[in-house]
Structures are given as C-alpha cells and as structure tokens.
C-alpha positions as CSV (number, residue, x, y, z in Angstrom):
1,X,0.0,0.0,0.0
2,X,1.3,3.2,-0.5
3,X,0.0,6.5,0.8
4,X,1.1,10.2,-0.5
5,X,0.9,12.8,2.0
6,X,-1.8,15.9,-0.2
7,X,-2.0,18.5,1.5
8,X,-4.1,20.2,-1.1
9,X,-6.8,18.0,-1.2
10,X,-9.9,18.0,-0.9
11,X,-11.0,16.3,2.7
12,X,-15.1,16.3,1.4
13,X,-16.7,12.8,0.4
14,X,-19.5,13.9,-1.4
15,X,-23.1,13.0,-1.3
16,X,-23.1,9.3,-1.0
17,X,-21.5,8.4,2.5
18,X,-23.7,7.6,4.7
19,X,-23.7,9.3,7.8
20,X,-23.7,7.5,11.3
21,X,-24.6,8.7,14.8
22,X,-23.5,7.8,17.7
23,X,-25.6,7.5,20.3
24,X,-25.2,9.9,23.5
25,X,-23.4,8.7,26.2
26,X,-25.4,9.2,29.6
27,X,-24.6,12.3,31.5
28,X,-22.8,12.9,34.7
29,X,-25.0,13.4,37.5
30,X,-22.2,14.6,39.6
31,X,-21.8,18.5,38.3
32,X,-19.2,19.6,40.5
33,X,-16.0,20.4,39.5
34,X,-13.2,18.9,42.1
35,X,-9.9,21.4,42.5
36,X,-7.9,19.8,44.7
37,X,-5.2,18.8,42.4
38,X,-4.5,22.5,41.6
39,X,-1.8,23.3,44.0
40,X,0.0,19.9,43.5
41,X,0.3,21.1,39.6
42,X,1.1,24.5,40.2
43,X,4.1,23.3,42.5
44,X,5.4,20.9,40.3
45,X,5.6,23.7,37.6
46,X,6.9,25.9,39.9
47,X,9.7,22.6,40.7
48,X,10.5,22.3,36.9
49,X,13.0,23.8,34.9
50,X,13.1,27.3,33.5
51,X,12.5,28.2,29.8
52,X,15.6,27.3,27.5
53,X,14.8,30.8,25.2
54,X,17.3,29.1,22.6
55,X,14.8,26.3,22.7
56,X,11.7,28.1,21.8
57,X,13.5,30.1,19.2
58,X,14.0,26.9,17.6
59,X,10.7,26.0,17.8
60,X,9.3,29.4,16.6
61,X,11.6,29.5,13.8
62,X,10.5,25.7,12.9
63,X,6.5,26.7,13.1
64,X,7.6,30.0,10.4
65,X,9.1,28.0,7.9
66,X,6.1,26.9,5.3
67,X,8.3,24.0,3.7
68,X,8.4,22.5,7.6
69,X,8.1,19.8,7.7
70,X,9.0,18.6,4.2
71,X,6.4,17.2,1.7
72,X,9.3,14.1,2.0
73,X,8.9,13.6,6.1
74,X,5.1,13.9,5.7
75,X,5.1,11.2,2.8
76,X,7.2,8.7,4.9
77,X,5.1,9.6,7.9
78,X,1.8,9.0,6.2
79,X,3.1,5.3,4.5
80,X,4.5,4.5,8.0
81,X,1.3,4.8,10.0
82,X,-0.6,3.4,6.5
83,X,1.4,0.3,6.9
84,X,0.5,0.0,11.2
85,X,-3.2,1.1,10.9
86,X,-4.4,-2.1,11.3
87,X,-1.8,-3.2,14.0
C-alpha cells in the first residue's frame, strides 16, 4: 500500500457516504467540579525547569518555515502509520 501525503486535497466525500450517529453517552449526575489537584500542579511547575529561550526560538523559527516539515517527512510519515493502521 502506498500512501502520499496531499495537502491540497480536498477532505469532502460527497453526497453518497452515509452518515452515522452515535448515540449519547449518559450524563454525569455529579456537576461539581473537584480542584484539589491544583496546588499539587502548580508546585510541580513551579519545581520544573526554566524556559531554555534558545529552545523556543527553535521551535518558533521551525513553526515560520512553510516547507516544515517537508512534503518528503510527511510522505514517509503518512506510508509509516498506513502500513500500522491495522496493528
């Protein structure tokens, strides 16, 4: 099987797919919200590392580049998880 990676196309189906619904799952009866976690969360961020600023300049810089990542990677990408889908 092989799988190109289109970024251009069209993602519509057309007329003739049926549609299916899934049925509602049953509400929670229980609508209160439970916080208590909060401070544990906000302490371990506190705990962790600072920002690495050359890190995130990486990143931005990665995220501005149009050709990133290549039509190549995504092409690979999209045949690897083609060839797992099923297991």
């Amino acid at each position: 099987m092989e799988v190109d990676f289109n970024p251009g196309r069209s993602l519509t189906t057309g007329g003739n797919q049926p549609v299916v619904r899934r049925e509602t799952s049953a509400t929670a009866t229980d609508n209160t919200m439970s916080f208590d976690q909060t401070s544990s969360l906000q302490q371990t961020l506190k705990d962790s590392s600072t920002v690495r600023p050359e890190k995130v300049a990486q990143a931005s810089a990665l995220v501005a580049d149009p050709s990133y990542p290549s039509d190549d990677v995504l092409d690979r990408l999209a045949g690897l998880l083609a060839q797992h889908i099923n297991g």
